[in-house]
C-alpha positions in Angstrom: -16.4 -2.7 -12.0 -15.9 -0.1 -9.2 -13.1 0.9 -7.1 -14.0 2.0 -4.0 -11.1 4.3 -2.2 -10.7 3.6 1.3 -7.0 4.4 2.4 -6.3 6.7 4.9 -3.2 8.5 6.0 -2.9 5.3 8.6 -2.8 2.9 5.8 0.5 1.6 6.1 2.7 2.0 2.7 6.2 2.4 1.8 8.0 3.1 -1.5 8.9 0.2 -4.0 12.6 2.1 -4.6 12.4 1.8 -8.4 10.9 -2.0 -8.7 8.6 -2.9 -10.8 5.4 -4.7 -10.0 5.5 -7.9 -11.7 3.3 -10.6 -9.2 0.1 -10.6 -8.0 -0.6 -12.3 -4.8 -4.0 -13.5 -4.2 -4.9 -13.4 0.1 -7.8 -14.1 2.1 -8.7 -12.1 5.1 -9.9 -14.7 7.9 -13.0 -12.4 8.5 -15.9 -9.5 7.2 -15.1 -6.9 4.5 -15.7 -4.0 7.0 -13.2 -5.5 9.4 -10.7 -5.7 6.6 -11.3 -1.7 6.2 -11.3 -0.6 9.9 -8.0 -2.6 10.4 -6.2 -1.1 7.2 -7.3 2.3 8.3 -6.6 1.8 11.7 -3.8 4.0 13.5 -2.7 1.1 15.7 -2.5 -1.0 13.0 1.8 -0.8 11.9 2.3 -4.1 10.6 0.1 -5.0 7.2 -2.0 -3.8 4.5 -2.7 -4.6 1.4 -3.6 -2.7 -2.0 -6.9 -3.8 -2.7 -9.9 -6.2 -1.1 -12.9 -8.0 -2.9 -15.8 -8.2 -1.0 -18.5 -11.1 -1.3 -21.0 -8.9 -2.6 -18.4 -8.1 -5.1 -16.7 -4.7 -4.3 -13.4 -3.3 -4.6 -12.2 -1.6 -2.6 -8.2 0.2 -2.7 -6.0 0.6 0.2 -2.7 1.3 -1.3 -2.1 2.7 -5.0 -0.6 0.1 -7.2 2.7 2.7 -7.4 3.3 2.1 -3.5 4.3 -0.6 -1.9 1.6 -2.3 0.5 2.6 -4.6 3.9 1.3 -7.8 2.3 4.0 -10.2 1.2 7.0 -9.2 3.2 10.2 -11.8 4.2 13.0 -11.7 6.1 16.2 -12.3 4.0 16.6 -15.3 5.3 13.2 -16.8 4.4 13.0 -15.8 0.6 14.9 -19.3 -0.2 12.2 -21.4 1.8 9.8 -19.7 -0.6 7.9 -22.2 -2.7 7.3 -19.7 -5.8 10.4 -19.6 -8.0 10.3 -15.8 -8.7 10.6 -15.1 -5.1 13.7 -17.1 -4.7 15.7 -15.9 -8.3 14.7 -12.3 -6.6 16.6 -12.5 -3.7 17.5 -10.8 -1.4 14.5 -8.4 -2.7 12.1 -8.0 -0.2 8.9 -9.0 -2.4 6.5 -6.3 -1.4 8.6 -4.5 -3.3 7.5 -6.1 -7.1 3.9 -7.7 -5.6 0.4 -6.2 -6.0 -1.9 -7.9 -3.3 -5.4 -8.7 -3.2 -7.5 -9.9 0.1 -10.5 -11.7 -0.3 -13.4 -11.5 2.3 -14.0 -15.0 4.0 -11.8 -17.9 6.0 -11.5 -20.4 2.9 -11.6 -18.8 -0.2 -14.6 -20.4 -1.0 -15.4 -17.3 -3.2 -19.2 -16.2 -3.9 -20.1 -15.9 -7.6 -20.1 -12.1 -7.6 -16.4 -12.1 -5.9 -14.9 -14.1 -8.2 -16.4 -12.5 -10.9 -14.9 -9.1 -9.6 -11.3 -10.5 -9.0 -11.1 -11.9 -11.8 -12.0 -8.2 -13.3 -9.6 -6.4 -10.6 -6.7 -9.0 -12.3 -7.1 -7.9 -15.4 -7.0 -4.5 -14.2 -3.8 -4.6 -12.1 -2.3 -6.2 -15.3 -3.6 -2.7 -17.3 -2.5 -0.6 -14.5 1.1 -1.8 -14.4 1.1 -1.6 -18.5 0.2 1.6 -18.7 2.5 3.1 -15.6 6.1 1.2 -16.1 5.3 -0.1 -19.4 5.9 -3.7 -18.4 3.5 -6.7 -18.9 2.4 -8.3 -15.6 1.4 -11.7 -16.7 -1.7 -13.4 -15.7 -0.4 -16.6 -15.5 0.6 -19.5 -12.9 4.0 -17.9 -12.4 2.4 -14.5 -11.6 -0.3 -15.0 -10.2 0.3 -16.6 -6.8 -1.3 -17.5 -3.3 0.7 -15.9 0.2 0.8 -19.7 0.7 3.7 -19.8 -1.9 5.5 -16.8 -0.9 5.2 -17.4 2.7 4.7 -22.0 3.4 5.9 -21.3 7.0 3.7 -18.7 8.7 1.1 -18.3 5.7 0.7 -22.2 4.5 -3.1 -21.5 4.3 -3.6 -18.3 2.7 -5.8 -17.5 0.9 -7.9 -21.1 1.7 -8.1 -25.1 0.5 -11.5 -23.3 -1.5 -9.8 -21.0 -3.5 -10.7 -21.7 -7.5 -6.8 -21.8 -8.4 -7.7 -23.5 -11.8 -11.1 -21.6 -12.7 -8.9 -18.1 -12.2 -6.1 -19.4 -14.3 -8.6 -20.7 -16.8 -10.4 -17.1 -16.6 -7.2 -14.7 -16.4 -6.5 -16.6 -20.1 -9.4 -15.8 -21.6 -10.4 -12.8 -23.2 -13.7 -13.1 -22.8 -15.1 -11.1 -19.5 -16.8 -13.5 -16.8 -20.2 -12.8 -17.0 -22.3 -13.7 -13.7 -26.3 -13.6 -13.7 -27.6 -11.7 -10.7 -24.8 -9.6 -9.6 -26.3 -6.9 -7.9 -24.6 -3.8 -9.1 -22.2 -1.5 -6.8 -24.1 2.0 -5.8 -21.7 4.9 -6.1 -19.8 5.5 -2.7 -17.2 8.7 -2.6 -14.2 7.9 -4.5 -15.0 5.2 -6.2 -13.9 5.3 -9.9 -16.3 3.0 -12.4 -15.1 0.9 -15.1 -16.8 -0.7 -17.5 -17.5 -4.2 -18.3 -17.9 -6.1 -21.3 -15.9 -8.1 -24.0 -13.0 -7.2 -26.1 -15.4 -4.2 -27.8 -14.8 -2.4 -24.6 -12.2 -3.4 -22.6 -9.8 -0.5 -24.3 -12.4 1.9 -23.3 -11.8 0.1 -19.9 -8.4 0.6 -20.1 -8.5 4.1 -21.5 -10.3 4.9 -17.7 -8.2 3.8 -15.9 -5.5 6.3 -17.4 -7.0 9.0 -15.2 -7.2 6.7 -12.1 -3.6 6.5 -12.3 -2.6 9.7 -13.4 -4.6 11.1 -10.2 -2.8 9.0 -8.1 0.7 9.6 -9.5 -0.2 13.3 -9.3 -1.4 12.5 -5.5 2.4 10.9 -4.6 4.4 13.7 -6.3 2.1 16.3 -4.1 2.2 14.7 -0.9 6.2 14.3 -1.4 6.1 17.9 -2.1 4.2 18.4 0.9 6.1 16.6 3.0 10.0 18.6 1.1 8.2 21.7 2.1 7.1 21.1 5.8 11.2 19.6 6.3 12.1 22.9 4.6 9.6 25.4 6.9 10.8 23.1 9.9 14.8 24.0 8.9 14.1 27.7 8.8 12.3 27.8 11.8 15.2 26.7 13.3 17.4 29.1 11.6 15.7 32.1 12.5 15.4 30.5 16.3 19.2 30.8 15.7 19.7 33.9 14.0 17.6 35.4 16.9 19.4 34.2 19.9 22.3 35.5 17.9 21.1 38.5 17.7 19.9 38.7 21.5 23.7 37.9 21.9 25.1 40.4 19.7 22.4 43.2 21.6 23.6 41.9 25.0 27.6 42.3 24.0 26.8 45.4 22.8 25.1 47.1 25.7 28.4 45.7 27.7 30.6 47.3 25.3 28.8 50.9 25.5 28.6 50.8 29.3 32.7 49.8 28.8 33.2 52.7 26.7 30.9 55.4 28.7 33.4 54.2 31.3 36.7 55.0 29.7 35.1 58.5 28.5 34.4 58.8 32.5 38.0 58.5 33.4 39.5 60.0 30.4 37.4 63.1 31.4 38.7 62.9 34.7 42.4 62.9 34.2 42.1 65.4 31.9 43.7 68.9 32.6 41.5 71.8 32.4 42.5 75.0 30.6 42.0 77.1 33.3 44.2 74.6 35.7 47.3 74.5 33.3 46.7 78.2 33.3 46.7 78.2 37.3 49.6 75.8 37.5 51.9 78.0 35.1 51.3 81.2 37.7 52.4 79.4 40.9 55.0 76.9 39.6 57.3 78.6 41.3 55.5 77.5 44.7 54.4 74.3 43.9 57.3 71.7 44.1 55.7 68.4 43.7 51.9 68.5 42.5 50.2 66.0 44.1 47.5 66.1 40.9 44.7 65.2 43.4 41.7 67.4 43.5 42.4 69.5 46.8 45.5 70.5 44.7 43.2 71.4 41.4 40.8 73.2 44.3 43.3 74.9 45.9 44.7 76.1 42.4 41.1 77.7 41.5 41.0 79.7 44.6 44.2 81.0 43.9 43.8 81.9 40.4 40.5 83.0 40.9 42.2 85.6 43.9 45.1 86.7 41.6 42.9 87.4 38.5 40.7 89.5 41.2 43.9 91.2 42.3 45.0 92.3 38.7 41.5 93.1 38.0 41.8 95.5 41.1 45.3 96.5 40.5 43.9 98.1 37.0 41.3 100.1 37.7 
């Protein structure tokens, strides 16, 4: 068997918030395999998807890992009573895309080809693996667990996946241990990203299950990096906007600065202005006695120079 990976960062996902897979729910996509891929790639597509899809030829190919919840199976609270599968309804008010692994099946009736059954029947087996091996639950293959969108869904999906679909061969099938073996199934060339696991009978299946480890260790590894990813790009985006902040704060601080050293150059201005010179207090002490009320203004300081100036000329005469 070979699964072929074909999500995209459009394929719509969400988280399952802790659940636990525990149902499978068989679909059928009302049209071609390669429609079923553009529309689950598709950037306008923001309402479905699923987490794998069986061709007729008998590919596989995977939209959503089995860790993430897919847009398959999903009811409105008040719907999950009308539900004809007893699990859904004990599980309320839990939407059930959150514990349901979905499968579409290329046609309109699920009238299934030789080669498709044979492969979902395979990809069953290997969901049930899958689950095992990553929560360490069982995911039973039985009637209670293995259900049409018909049950989970009567009033939109009543037909889903087809009157055709071999309910009682897959039951019959899923309880064997023996593989179903199919005479002239063409086998699956390699395509990118497709990851090969063996068939056979209970002499291999472990080594089938054993491959499947590093399936889902890649694609646990593949969650944890794009969360980190996405933790890092929310923390870049939160510094940006700090140092946007500490900059414009620091423009401020520049700007209240400048003002404060014009302020300052200002008050040195005046304080050097009312100052007294040396020579003036000199000049006032040697004509006090002619000066009554100083007006402090700067004829007054002029006419004090002159004078002093004049007298220190006179003395200067006086002594030689």
């Amino acid at each position: 068997m070979n699964i072929i990976q074909k999500g995209n960062a459009h394929t719509n996902s969400s988280s399952r918030e802790g659940h636990v897979p525990f149902i499978i729910v068989d679909h059928i996509s009302a049209g071609s395999m390669s429609s079923m891929d553009s529309w689950f790639t598709s950037p306008s597509n923001t309402v479905s998807s699923a987490h794998f899809g069986v061709s007729k030829s008998g590919k596989i190919h995977q939209y959503v890992p089995i860790t993430r919840m897919a847009w398959a199976n999903g009811l409105t609270t008040d719907a999950i009573p009308k539900a004809a599968a007893s699990l859904v309804r004990q599980n309320a008010p839990v939407n059930p895309n959150k514990y349901t692994v979905s499968i579409e099946h290329e046609g309109t009736d699920g009238n299934l080809t030789e080669a498709q059954f044979a492969a979902t029947v395979e990809l069953h087996r290997f969901i049930a693996a899958e689950v095992k091996w990553l929560y360490g639950q069982a995911l039973l293959l039985d009637e209670q667990h293995v259900i049409g969108h018909f049950q989970v869904d009567p009033a939109r999906k009543p037909n889903c996946p087809g009157p055709k679909f071999p309910w009682s061969r897959l039951y019959q099938a899923l309880s064997s241990s023996e593989s179903v073996r199919i005479e002239n199934v063409p086998d699956v060339k390699e395509e990118m990203g497709e990851r090969p696991i063996p068939r056979g009978s209970d002499g291999n299946r472990e080594e089938a299950a054993n491959m499947t480890t590093e399936n889902a260790t890649l694609s646990a590894r593949m969650i944890k990096l794009e969360e980190a990813a996405q933790t890092t790009a929310e923390r870049i985006k939160l510094l940006e906007g700090r140092v946007h902040q500490a900059e414009a704060q620091w423009n401020e601080l520049r700007k209240t600065n400048q003002l404060l050293s014009n302020q300052l150059h200002q008050l040195v201005l005046k304080l050097e202005a009312s100052s007294v010179p040396a020579w003036a207090e000199e000049a006032f002490s040697f004509y006090s006695d002619f000066i009554h009320e100083p007006s402090g203004t700067t004829e007054f300081w002029r006419l004090l120079t002159i004078m002093y100036r004049a007298r220190i000329a006179s003395v200067v005469q006086t002594s030689k």
